[in-house]
C-alpha positions as a printed NumPy array, in Angstrom:
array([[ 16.487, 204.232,   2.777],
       [ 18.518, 204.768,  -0.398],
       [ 16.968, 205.896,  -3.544],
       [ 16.265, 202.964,  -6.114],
       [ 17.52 , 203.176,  -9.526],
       [ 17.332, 201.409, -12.651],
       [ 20.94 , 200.591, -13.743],
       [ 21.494, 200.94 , -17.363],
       [ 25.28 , 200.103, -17.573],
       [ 27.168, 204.185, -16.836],
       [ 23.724, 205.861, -16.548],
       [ 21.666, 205.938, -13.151],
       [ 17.932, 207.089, -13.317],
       [ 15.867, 207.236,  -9.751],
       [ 12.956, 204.826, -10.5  ],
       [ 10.46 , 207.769,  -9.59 ],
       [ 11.438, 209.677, -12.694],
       [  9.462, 207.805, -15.973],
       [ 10.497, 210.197, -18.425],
       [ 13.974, 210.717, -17.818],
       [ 13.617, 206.536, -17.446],
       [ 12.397, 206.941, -20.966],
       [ 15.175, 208.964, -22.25 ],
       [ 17.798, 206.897, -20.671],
       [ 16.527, 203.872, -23.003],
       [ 16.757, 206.323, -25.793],
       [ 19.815, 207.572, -25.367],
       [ 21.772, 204.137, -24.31 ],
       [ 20.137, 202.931, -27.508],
       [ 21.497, 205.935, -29.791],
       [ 24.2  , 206.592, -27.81 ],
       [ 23.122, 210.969, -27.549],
       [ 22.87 , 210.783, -24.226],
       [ 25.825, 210.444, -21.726],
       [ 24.338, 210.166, -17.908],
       [ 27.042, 208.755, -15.96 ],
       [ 26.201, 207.344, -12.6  ],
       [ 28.393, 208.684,  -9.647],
       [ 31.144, 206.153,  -9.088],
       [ 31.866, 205.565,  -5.419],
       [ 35.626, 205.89 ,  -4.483],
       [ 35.779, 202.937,  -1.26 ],
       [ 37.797, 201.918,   1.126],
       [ 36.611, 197.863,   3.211],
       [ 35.913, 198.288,   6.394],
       [ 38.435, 197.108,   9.196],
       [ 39.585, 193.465,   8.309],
       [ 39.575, 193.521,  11.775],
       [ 36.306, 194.743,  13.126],
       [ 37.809, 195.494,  16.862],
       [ 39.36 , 198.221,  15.094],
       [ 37.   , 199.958,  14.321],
       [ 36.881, 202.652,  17.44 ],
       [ 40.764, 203.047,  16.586],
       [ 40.512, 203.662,  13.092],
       [ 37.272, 205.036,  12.105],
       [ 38.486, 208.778,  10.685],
       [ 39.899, 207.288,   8.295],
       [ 36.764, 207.475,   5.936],
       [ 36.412, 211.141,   6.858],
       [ 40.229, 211.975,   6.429],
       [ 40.177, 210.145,   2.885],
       [ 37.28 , 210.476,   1.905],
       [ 36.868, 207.252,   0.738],
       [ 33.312, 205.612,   1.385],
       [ 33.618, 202.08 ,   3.781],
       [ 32.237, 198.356,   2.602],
       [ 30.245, 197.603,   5.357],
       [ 29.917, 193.984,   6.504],
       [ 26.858, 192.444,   8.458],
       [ 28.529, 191.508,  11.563],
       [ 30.547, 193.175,  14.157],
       [ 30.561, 197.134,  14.788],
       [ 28.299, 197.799,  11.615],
       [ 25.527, 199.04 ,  12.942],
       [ 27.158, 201.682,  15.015],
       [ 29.422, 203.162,  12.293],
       [ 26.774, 202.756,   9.46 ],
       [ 24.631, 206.154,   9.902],
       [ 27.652, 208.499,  10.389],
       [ 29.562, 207.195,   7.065],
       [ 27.025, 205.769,   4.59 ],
       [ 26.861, 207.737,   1.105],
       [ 24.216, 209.651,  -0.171],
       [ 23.782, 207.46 ,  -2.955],
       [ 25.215, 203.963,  -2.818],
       [ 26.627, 201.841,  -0.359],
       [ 27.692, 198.818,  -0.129],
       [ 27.264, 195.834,   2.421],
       [ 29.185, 192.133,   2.661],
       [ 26.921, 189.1  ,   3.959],
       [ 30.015, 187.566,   6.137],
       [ 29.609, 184.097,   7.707],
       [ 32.372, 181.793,   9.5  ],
       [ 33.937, 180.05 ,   6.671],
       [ 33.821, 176.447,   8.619],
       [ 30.065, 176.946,   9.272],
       [ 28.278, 174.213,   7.432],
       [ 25.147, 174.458,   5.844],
       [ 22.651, 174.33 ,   2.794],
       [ 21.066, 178.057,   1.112],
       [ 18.108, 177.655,   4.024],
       [ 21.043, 177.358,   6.993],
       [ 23.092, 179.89 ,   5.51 ],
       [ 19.782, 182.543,   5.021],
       [ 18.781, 181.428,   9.054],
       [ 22.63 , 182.095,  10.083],
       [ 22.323, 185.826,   8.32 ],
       [ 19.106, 186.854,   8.456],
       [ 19.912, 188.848,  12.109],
       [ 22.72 , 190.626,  10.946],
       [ 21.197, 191.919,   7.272],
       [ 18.172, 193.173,   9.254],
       [ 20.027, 195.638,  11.771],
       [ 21.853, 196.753,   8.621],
       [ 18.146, 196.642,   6.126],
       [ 16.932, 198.813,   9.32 ],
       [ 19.488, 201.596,   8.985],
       [ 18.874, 202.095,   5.106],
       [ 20.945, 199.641,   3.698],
       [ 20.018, 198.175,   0.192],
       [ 22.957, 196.871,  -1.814],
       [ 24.404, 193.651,  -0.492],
       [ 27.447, 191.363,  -1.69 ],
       [ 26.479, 187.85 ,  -1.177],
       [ 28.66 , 185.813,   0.671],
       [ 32.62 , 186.662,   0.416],
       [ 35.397, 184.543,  -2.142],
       [ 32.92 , 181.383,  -2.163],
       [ 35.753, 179.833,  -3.921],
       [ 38.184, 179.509,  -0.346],
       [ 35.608, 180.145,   1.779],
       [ 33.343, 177.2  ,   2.362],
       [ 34.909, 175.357,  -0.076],
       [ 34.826, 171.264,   0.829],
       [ 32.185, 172.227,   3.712],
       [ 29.709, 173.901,   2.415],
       [ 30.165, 173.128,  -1.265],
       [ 33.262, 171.238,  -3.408],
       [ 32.079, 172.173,  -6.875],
       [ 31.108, 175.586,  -8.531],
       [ 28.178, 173.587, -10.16 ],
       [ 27.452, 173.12 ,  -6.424],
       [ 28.131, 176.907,  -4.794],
       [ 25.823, 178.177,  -7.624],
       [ 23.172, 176.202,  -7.138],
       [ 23.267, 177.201,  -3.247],
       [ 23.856, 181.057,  -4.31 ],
       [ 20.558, 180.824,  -6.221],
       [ 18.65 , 179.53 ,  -3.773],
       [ 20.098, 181.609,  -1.004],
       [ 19.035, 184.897,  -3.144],
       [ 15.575, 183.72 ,  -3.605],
       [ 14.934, 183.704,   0.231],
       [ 17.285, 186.769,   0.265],
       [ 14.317, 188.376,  -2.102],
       [ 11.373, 187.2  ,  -0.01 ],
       [ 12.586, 188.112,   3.041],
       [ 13.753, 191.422,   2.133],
       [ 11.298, 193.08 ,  -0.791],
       [ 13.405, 195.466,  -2.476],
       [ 16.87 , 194.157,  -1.708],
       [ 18.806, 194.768,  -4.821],
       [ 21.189, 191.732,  -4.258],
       [ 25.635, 191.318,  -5.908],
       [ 27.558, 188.169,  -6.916],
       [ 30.408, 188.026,  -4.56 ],
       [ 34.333, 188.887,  -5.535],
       [ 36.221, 185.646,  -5.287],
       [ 39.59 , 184.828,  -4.415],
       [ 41.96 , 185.461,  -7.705],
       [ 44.697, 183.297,  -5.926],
       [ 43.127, 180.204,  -6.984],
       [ 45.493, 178.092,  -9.499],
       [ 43.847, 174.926, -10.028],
       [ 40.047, 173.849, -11.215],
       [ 39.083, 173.398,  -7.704],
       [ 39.353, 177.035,  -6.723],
       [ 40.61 , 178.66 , -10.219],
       [ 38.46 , 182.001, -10.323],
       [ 38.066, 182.008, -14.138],
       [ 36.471, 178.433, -13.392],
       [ 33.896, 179.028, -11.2  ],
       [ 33.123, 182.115, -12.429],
       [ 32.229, 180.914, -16.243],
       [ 30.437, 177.974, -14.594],
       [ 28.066, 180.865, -12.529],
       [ 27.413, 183.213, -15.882],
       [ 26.155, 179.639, -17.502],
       [ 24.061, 178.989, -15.006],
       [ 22.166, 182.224, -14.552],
       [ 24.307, 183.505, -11.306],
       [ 25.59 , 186.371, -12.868],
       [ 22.412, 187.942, -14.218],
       [ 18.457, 189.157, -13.157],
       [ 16.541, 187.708, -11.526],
       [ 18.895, 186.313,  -9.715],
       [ 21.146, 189.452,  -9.256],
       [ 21.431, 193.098,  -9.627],
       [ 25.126, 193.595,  -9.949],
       [ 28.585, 191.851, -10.015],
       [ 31.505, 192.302,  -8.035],
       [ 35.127, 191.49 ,  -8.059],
       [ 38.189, 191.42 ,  -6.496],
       [ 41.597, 191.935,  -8.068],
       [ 45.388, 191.905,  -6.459],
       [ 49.029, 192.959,  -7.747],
       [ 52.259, 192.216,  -6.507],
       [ 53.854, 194.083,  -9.003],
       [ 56.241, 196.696,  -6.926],
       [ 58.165, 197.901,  -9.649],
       [ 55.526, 200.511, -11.121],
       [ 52.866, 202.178,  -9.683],
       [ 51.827, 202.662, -13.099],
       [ 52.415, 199.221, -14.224],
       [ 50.5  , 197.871, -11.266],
       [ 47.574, 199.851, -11.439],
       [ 47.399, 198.86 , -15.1  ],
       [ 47.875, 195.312, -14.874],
       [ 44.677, 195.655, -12.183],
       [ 42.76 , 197.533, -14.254],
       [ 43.313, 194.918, -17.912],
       [ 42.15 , 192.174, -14.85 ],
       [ 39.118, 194.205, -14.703],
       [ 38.413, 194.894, -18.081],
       [ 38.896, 191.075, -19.179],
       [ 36.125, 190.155, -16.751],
       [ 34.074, 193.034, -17.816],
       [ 33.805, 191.568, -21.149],
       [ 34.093, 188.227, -20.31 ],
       [ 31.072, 188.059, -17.729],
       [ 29.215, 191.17 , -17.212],
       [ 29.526, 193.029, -20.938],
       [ 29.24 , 196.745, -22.214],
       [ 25.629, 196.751, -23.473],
       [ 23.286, 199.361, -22.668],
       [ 21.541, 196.659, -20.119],
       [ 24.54 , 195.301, -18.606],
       [ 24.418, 195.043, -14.895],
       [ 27.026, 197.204, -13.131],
       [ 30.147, 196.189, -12.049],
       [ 31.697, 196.57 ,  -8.477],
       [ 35.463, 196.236,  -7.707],
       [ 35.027, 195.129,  -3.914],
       [ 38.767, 194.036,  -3.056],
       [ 41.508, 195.952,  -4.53 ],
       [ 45.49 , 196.195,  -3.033],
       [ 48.997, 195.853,  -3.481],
       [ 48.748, 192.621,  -1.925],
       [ 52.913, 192.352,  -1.302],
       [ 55.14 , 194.509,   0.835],
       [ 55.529, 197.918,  -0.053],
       [ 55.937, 201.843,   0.666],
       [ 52.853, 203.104,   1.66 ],
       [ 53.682, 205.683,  -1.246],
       [ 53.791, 203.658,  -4.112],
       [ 50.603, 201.604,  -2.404],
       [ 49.166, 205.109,  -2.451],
       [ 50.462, 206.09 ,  -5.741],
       [ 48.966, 202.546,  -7.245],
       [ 45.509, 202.988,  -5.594],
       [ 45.229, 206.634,  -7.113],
       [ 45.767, 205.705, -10.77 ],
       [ 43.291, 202.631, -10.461],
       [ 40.802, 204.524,  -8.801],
       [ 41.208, 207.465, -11.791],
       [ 41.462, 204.556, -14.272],
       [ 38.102, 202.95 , -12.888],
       [ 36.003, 206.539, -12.527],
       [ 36.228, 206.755, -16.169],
       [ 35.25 , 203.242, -17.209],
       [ 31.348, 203.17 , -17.951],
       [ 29.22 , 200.549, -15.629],
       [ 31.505, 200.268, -12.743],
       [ 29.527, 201.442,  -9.425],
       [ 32.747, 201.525,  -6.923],
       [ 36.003, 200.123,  -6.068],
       [ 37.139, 199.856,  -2.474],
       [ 40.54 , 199.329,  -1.174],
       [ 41.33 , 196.625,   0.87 ],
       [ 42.044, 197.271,   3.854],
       [ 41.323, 200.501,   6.325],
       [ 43.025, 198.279,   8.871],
       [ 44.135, 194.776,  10.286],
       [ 45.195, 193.509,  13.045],
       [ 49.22 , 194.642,  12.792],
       [ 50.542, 191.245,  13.65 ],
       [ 48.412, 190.023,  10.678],
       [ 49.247, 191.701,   8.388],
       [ 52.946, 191.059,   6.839],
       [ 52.065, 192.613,   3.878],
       [ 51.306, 195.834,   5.044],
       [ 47.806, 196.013,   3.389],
       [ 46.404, 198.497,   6.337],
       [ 45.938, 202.253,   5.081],
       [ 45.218, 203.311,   8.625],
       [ 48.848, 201.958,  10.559],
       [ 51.39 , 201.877,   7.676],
       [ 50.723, 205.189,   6.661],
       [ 48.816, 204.404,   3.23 ],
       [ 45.688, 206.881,   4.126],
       [ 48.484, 209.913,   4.765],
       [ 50.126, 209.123,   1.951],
       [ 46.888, 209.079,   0.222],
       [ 46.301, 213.04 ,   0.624],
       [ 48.832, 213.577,  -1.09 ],
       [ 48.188, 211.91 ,  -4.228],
       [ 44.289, 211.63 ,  -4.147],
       [ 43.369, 212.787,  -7.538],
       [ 40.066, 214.211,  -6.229],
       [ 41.967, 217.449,  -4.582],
       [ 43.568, 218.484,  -8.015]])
């Protein structure tokens, strides 16, 4: 089982320690003490779990950490590349399947408990609600919220001790009916985005900017930071943030992919009250994937050696 902690926005304190849990209140209150929580450096999962067998050195060559999902090859892969101290796991369902917070908890249950089994603590609820689901399960973000909140509350009975994230959504929304900025406002206002309900946030962010590695990785990281303040905050309390989708999402050398990935990740590890970021994706399928968002077969992991800012 993973350690517990109390998360008190960049500082991490195991729950079985009172007085450094005391002097972590101190300190975030008079700012004299400076206990920064390891931030996990990630990499999803394959896209395509039948991968998996194919691909799976990648996490050791890299050394980037996986998102684990509930279905598929999970289980097997789980104990030989979990982290020490954090890992996340995404509650995937068929988008088309249709049903209410007490269908959707049924249709999951199995697949969190193999994972719950093995150790695992920290799960992402449900992936982009916004396009997935959306006009079958729900049609409204008044509507997906109040689902979410009922979901985690069986999530929570079910599973004592589960320390449960709101989901990344889809940031290619342009309209009201799947507009990110939209539905996310409408969760913070209705309690989504905070305890009880809650014990972290998570996000997923995209460039198609190929003309700067730099540039890119910037423009990522000012996405980040505007919904850092905008829905999760800086306080001493605030829950901690978790980038869990992050790519070049357009064609490009798996150099400046690599290049792009290595300044956001360095950008990120030094931004108080983020947990992790993971790239998206270790692999696909090759004939779906025209964008060349795979690290494992377009050469983005090798590439990443080279530039990884961990080995300087």
């Amino acid at each position: 089982e993973e350690p517990r902690y109390y998360y008190r926005s960049d500082m991490r304190v195991p729950s079985s320690c009172l007085i450094l849990q005391v002097l972590v209140v101190i300190g975030a209150a008079f700012g004299d003490i400076d206990m920064k929580y390891p931030f996990i450096w990630g990499l999803n999962q394959p896209a395509s779990d039948w991968r998996w067998p194919q691909v799976h050195g990648i996490f050791g060559s890299t050394k980037l950490a996986p998102l684990f999902y509930t279905q598929g090859q999970n289980p097997k892969w789980y104990p030989k590349y979990k982290t020490s101290t954090f890992n996340m796991v995404r509650i995937l369902i068929n988008p088309t399947f249709k049903a209410n917070a007490t269908g959707l908890f049924q249709a999951t249950k199995g697949d969190m408990q193999k994972m719950w089994d093995l150790g695992a603590r920290n799960f992402e609820v449900l992936n982009e609600p916004n396009i997935e689901g959306l006009n079958i399960r729900w049609s409204t973000p008044e509507q997906f919220v109040t689902q979410f909140i009922a979901l985690c509350k069986l999530y929570r009975q079910a599973f004592p001790g589960i320390r449960l994230w709101y989901p990344g959504l889809s940031p290619s929304g342009y309209n009201k009916t799947d507009d990110e900025w939209t539905w996310n406002a409408v969760a913070k206002k209705m309690g989504a985005m905070s305890q009880p309900v809650v014990d972290g946030v998570c996000q997923h962010v995209y460039t198609a900017d190929t003309s700067s590695a730099t540039g890119a990785a910037t423009g990522m990281y000012n996405e980040v930071m505007k919904f850092k303040t905008m829905f999760v905050g800086s306080s001493p309390t605030a829950l901690p943030l978790a980038i869990t989708e992050f790519a070049v999402a357009v064609d490009a050398s798996a150099a400046y992919k690599a290049q792009t990935y290595a300044i956001f990740f360095k950008q990120l590890n030094a931004t108080r009250g983020i947990q992790a970021a993971y790239s998206f994706t270790a692999d696909w399928d090759p004939n779906k994937d025209p964008t060349h968002q795979g690290w494992y077969k377009w050469g983005i992991a090798t590439q990443w050696q080279k530039v990884d800012p961990r080995r300087r």
